[in-house]
Structures are given as C-alpha cells and as structure tokens.
Rosetta silent file (secondary structure, phi, psi, omega in degrees, C-alpha in Angstrom):
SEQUENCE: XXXXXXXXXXXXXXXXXXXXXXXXXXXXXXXXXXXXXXXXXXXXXXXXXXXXXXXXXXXXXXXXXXXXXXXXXXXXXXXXXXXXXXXXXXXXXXXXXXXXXXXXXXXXXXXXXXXXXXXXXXXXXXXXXXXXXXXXXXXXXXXXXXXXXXXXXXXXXXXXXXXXXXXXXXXXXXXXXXXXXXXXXXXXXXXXXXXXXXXXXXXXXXXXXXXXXX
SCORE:     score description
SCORE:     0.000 S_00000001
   1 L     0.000  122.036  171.948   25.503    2.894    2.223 S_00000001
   2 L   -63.114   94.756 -172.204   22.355    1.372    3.062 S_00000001
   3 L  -108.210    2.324 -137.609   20.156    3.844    6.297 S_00000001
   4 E  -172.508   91.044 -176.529   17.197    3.228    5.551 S_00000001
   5 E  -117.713  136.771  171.179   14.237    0.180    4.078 S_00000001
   6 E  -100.140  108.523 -166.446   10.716    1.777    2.989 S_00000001
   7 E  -113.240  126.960 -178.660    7.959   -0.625    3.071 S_00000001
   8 L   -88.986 -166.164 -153.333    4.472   -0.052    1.353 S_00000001
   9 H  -105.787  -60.023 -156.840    1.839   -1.866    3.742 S_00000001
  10 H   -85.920  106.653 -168.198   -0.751   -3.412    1.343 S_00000001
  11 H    81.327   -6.885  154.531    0.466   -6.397   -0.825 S_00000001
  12 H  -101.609  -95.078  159.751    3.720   -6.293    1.187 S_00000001
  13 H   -34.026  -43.824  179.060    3.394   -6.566    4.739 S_00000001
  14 E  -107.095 -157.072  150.733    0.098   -8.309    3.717 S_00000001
  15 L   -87.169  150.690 -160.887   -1.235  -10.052    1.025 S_00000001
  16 L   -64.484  139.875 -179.187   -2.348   -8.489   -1.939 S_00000001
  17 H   -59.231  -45.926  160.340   -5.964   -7.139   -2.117 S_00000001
  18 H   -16.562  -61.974 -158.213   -6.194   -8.041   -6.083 S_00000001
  19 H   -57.125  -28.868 -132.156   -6.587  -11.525   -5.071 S_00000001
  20 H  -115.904  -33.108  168.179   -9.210  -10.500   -3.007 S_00000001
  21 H   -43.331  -59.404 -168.731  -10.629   -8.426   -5.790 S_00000001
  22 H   -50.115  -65.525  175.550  -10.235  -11.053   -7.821 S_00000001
  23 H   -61.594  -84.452 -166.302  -12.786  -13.664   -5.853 S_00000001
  24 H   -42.980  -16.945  176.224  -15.556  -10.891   -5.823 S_00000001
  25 H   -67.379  -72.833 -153.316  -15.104  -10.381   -9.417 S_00000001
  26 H   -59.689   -7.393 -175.885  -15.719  -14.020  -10.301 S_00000001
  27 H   -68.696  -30.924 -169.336  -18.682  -14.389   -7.408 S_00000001
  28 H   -94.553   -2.241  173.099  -20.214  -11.806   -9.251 S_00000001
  29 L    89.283   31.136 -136.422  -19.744  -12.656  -12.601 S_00000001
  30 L  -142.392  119.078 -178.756  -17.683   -9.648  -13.424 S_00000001
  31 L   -37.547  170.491 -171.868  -14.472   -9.713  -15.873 S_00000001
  32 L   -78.572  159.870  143.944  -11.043  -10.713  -14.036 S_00000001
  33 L    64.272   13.301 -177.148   -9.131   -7.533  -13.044 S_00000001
  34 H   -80.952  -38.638  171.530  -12.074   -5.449  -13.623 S_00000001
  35 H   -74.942   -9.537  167.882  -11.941   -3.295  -10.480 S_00000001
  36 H  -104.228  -35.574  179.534   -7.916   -2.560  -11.005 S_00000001
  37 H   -56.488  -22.543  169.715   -9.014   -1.759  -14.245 S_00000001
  38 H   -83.804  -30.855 -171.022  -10.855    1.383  -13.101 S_00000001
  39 H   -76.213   15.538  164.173   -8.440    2.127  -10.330 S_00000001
  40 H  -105.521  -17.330 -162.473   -5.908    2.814  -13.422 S_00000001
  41 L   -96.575  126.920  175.306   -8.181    4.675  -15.778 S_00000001
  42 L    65.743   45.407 -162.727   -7.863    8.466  -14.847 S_00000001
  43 L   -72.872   -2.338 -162.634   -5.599    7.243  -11.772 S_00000001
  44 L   -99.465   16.333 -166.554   -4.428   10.454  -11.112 S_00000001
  45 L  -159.053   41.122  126.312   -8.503   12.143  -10.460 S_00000001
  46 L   -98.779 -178.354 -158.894  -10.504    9.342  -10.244 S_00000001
  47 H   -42.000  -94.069 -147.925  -12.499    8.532   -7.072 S_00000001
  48 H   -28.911  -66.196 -161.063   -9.438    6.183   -5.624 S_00000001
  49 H   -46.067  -21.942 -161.740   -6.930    8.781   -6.329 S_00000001
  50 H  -109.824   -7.013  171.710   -8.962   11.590   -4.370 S_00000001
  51 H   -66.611  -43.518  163.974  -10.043    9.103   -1.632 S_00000001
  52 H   -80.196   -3.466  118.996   -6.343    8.951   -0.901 S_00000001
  53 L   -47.320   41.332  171.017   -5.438   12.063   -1.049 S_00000001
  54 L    20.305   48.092 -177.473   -8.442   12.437    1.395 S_00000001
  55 L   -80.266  -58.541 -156.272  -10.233   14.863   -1.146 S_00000001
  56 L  -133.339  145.339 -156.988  -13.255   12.990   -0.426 S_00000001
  57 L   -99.536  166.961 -150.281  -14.798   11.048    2.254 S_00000001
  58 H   -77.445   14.372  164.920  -15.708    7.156    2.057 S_00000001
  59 H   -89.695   -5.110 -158.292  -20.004    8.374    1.070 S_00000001
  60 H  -109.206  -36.971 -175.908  -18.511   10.243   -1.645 S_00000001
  61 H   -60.384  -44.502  176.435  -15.901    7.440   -2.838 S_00000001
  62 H   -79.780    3.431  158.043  -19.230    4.902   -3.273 S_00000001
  63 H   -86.587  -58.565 -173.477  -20.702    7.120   -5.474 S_00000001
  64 H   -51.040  -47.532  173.680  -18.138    8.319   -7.370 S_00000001
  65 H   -35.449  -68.705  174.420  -17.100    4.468   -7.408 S_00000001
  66 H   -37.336  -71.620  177.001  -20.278    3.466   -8.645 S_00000001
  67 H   -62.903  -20.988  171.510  -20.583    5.709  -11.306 S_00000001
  68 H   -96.284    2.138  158.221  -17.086    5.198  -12.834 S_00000001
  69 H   -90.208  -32.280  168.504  -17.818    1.273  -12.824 S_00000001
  70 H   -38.660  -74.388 -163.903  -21.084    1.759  -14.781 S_00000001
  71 L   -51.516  -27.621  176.509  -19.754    3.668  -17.264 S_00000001
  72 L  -103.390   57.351  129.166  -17.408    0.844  -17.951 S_00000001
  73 L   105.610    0.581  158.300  -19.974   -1.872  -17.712 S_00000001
  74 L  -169.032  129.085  172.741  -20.803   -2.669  -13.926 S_00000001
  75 L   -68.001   99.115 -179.411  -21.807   -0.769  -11.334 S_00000001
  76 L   -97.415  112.393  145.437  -19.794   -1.714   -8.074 S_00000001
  77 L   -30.298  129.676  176.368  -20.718    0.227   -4.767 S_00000001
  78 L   -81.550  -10.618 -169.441  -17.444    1.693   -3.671 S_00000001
  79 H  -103.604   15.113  152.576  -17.667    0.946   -0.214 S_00000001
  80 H   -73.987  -17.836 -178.166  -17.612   -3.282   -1.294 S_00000001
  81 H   -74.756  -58.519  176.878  -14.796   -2.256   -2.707 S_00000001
  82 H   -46.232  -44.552  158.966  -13.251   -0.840    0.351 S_00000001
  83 H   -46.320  -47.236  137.665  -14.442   -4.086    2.324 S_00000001
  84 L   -27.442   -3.004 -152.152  -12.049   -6.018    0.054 S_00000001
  85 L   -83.178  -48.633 -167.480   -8.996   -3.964    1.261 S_00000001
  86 L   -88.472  123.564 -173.147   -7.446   -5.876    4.071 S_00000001
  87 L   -64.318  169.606  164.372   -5.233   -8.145    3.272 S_00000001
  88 L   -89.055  122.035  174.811   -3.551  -11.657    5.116 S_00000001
  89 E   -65.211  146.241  168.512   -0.609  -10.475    7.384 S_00000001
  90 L  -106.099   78.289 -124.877    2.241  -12.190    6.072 S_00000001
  91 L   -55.257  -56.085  179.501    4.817  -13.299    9.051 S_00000001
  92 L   -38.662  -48.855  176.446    7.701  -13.523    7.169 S_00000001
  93 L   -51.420  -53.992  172.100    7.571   -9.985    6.265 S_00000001
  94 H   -45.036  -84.822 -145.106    6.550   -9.349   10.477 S_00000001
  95 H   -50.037  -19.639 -138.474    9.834  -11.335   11.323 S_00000001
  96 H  -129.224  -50.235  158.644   12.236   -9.217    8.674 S_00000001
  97 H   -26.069  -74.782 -174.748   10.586   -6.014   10.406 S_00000001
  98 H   -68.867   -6.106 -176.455   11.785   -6.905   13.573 S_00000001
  99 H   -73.464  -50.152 -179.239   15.210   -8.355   12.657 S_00000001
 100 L  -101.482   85.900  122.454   16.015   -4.553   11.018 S_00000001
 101 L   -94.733  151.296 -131.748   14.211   -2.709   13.927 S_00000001
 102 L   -11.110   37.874 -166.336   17.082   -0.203   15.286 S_00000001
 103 L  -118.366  -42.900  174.870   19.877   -1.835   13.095 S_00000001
 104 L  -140.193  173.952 -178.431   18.365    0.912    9.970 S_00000001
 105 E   -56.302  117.752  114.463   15.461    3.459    9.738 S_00000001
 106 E   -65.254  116.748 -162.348   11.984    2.213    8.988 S_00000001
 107 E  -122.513  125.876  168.215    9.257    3.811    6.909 S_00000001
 108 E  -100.985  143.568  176.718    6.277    2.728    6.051 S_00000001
 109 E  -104.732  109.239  174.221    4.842    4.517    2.491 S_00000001
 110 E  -114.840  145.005  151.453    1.485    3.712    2.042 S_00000001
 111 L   -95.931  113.507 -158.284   -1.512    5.017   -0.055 S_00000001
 112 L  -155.829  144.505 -168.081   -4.234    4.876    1.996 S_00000001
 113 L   -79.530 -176.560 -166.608   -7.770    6.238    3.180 S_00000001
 114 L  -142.628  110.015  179.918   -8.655    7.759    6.648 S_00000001
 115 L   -69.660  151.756  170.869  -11.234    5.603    8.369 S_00000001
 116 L  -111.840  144.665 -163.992  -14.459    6.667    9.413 S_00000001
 117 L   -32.728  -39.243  151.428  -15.616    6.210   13.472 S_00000001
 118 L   -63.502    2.129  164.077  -18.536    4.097   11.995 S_00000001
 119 L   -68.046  138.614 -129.009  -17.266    2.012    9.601 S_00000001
 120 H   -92.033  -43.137 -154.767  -18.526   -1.077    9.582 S_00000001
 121 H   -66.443   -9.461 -173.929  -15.220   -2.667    7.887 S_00000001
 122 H  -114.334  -38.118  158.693  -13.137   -1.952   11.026 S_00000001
 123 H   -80.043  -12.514  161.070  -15.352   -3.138   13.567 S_00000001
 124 L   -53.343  -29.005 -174.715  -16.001   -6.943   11.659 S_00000001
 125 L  -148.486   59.545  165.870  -12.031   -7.201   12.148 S_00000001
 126 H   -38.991  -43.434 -170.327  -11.161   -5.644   15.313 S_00000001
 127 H   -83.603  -40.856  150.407   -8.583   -8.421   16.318 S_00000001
 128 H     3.164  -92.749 -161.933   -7.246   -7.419   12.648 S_00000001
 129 H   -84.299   -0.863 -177.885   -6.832   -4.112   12.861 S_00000001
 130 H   -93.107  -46.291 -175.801   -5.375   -4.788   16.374 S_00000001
 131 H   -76.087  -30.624  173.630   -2.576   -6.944   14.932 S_00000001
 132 H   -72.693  -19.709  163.108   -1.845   -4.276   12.209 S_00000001
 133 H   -58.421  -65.694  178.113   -1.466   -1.749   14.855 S_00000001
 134 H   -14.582  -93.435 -151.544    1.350   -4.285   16.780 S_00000001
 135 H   -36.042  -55.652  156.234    3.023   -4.155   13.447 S_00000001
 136 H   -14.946  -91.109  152.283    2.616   -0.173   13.153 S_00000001
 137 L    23.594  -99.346 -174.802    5.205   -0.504   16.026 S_00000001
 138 L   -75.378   23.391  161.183    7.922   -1.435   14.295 S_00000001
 139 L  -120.728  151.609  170.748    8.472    1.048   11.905 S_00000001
 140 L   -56.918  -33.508  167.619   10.329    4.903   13.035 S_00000001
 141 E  -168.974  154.812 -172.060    7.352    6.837   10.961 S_00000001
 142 E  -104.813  144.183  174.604    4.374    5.884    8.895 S_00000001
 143 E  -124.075  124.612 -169.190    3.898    8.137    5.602 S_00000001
 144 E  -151.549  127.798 -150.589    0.742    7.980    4.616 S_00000001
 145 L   -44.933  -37.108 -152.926   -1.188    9.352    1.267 S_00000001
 146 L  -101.881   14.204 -173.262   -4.331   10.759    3.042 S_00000001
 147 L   -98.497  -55.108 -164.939   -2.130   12.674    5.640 S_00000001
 148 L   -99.412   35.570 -155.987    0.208   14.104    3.359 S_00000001
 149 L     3.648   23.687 -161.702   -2.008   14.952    0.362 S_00000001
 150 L  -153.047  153.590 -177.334   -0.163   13.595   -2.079 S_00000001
 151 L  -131.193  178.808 -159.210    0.198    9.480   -3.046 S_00000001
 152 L   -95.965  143.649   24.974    2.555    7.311   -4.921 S_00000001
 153 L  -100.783    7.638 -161.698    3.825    7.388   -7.761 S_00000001
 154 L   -64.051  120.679 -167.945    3.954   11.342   -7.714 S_00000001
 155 L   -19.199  -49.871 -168.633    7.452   11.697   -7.225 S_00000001
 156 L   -59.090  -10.195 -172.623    7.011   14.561   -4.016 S_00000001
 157 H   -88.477  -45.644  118.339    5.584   11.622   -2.124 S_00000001
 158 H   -30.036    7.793  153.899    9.253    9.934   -2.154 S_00000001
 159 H  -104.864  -26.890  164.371   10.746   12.914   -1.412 S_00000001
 160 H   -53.187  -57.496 -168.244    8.727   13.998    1.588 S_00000001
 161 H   -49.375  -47.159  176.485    9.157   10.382    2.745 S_00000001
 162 H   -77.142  -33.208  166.826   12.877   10.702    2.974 S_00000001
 163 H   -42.288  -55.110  175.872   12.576   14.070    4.059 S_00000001
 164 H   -74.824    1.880 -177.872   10.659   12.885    7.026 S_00000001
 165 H   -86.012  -39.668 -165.879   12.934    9.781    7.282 S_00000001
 166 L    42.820   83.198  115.683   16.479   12.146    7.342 S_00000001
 167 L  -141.117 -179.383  168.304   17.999   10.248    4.511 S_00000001
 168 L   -79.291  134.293  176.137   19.139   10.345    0.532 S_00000001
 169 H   -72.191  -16.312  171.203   16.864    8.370   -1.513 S_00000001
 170 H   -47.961  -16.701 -179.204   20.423    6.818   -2.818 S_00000001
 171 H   -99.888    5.645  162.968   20.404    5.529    1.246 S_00000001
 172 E   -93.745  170.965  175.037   16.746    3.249    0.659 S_00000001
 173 E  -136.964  115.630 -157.856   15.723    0.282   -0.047 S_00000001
 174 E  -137.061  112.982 -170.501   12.155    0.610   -1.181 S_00000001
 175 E  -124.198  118.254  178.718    9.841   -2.555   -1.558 S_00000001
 176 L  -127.188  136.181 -171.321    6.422   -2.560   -3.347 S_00000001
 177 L   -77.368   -0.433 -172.367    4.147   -4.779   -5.351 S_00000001
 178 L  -122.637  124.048 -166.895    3.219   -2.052   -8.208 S_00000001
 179 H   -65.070  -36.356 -171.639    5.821   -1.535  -10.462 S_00000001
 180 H   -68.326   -5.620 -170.017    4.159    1.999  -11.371 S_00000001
 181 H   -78.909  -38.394 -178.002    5.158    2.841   -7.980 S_00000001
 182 H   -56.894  -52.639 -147.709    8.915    1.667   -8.346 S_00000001
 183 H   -54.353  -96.023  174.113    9.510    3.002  -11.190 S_00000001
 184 H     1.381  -71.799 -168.910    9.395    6.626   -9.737 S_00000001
 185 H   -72.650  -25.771 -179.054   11.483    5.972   -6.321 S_00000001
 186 H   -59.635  -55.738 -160.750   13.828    3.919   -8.607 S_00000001
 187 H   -63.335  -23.907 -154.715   14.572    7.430  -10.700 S_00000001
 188 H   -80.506  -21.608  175.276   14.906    9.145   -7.442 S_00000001
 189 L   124.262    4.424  178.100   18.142    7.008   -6.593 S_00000001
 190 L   -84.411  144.884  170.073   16.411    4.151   -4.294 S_00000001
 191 E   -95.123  132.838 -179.437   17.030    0.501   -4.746 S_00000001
 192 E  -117.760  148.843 -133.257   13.799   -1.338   -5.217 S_00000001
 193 L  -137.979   78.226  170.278   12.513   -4.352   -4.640 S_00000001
 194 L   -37.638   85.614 -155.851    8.825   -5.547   -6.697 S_00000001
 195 L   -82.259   89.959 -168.275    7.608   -7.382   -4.244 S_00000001
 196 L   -95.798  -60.376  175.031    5.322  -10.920   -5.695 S_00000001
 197 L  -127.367  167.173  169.691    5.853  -13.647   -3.288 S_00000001
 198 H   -64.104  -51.799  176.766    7.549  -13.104   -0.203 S_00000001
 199 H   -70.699  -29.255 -175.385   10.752  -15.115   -0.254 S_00000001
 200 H   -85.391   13.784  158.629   11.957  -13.869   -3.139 S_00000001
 201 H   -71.764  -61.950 -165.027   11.214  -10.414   -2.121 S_00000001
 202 H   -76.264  -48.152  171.182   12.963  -11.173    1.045 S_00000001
 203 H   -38.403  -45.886  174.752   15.903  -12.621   -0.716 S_00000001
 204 H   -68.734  -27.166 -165.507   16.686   -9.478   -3.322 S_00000001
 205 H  -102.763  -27.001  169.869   16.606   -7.357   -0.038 S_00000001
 206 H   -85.973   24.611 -156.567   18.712   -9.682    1.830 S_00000001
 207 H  -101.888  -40.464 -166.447   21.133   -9.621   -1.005 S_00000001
 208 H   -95.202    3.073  162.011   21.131   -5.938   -0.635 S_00000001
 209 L  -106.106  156.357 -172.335   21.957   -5.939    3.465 S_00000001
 210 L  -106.743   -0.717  161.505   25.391   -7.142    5.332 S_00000001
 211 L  -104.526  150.772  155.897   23.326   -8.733    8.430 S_00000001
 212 L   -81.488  159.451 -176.179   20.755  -11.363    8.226 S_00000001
 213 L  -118.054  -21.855 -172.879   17.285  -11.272    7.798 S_00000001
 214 L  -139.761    0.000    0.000   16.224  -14.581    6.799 S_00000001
C-alpha cells in the first residue's frame, strides 16, 4: 500500500542544474560535465558534501571549491557555482503536487545548503524564490541535508525521512534524477522513480497510484 511520494526538489520539481552547469562550462571554455565531475570525486568530504551537511559556510565552500577545481585543471569560484543552482520550475510536476495534496503524505528530500542573509543569489530572484516557497506549501514536511546533517545517498537520510514522515519505506514512492541516490532508497524497500523528462517520470508514478494525476 502506497502512504506516502518523496520528492527531491532540484532536477525534479525543477529543471536540472547540470544543464545549467553545462552552458557555463562551454562559455568558459571548460570540458562538458566538468563541475559534476568534482562534485563526485571525494563526494562523501569534498567541499559540496560538507556544504550540505552545513559543515561549512558558503566563504568557505568558494575556497574549498576553488581549490579542488584547480587541482583538476580549472579553478572555478564556488560561489559561481552556487549561482548556477536554481533551476526552471516545471508545472507539470506543480500540478501532480497538488492533485496528491491530502490524498497521501508528502516529503520533500533534498540536499541542500542554508542561505546566507546577504547572498546576492537570492535577492537577483526574489519573485523565484517566492514561487518556490508557494510550492514549499504543498508538501507535509521538507527534509533537508543541511538541517539534518546528513545527505543522500547515506542510507540514515532515508530513514530519518520516513521516520519524520510516519511511514515504511516499503509505503514510498521516491522520485529523483541521480540514480546514486535511488539506488540506496530502492534497497531500503521504496519504489523509485529516475526522474529525466517529466512525462515519463509522471507516467511510471502514475502507473504506480489508483487515482489520477495526469
């Protein structure tokens, strides 16, 4: 029995940030995929991993940033990186929120940083960050990496989440675009959903509900 769909934010609800990655690599002349490539090497103690887990604050993440794109052959400021983050809401995704608003439990799991009062990147997109609150809304609790010290994939981060959630992960539905993430919540007994384009995302999950969604 189905109580419960767990939604990451970033590359679900929006569009993915790669892409976005992606354009600053080539403006800058800078291999494809070069900036995912660091945020896998040493993911579970380099700078990204300890920004979310809020080990370190966003002056410490562009250094740290910096220095672990040098050593692998360009030096990126981390907080351009961060400027890159927010994604295009995608509406479909909005509309499949509110259709399963009270009908089952909603959680969002995100890994994610803890802004600072000055940051630049949140007042340029105020009407943004306004519509991603709306959306906030319309899940029962947000779980979120830099809160809860601990990010996805380590298992305890899916376990908290249903803890705070009151369900079995055998009672999710859990939809994300990084497969290292699945893979975990998968083991744990959740059905999961890789999430690439949107309809077919929204299709495998409305395959796996008895009301519509789409």
């Amino acid at each position: 029995m189905i109580r419960a769909v767990f939604w990451d934010f970033g590359g679900v609800i929006t569009s993915s940030p790669f892409d976005s990655f992606n354009i600053y690599e080539k403006e800058h002349k800078i291999p494809k995929d070069f900036i995912r490539t660091i945020n896998s090497t040493n993911p579970h103690v380099n700078a990204w991993a300890k920004l979310e887990r809020d080990e370190i604050d966003q002056e410490q993440f562009d250094s740290l940033f910096a220095t672990e794109s040098k050593k692998m052959g360009y030096a990126i400021p981390g907080k351009e990186v961060l400027a890159l983050l927010k994604g295009q809401i995608r509406p479909e995704m909005v509309n499949a929120l509110r259709t399963i608003k009270d009908k089952l439990i909603q959680g969002c799991l995100t890994n994610n940083i803890q802004p600072m009062e000055d940051q630049q990147l949140e007042k340029n997109n105020s009407a943004i960050s306004g519509a991603h609150q709306e959306i906030m809304k319309l899940f029962d609790f947000v779980f979120e990496s830099s809160k809860e010290n601990v990010r996805k994939p380590d298992p305890n981060f899916y376990k908290l989440a249903c803890q705070r959630g009151n369900v079995k992960p055998n009672e999710v539905i859990f939809l994300d675009d990084l497969g290292i993430n699945l893979k975990p919540a998968k083991a744990l007994g959740m059905k999961t959903i890789k999430v690439v384009k949107a309809d077919k995302a929204l299709q495998e999950l409305q395959d796996l509900l008895d009301f519509p969604i789409i």
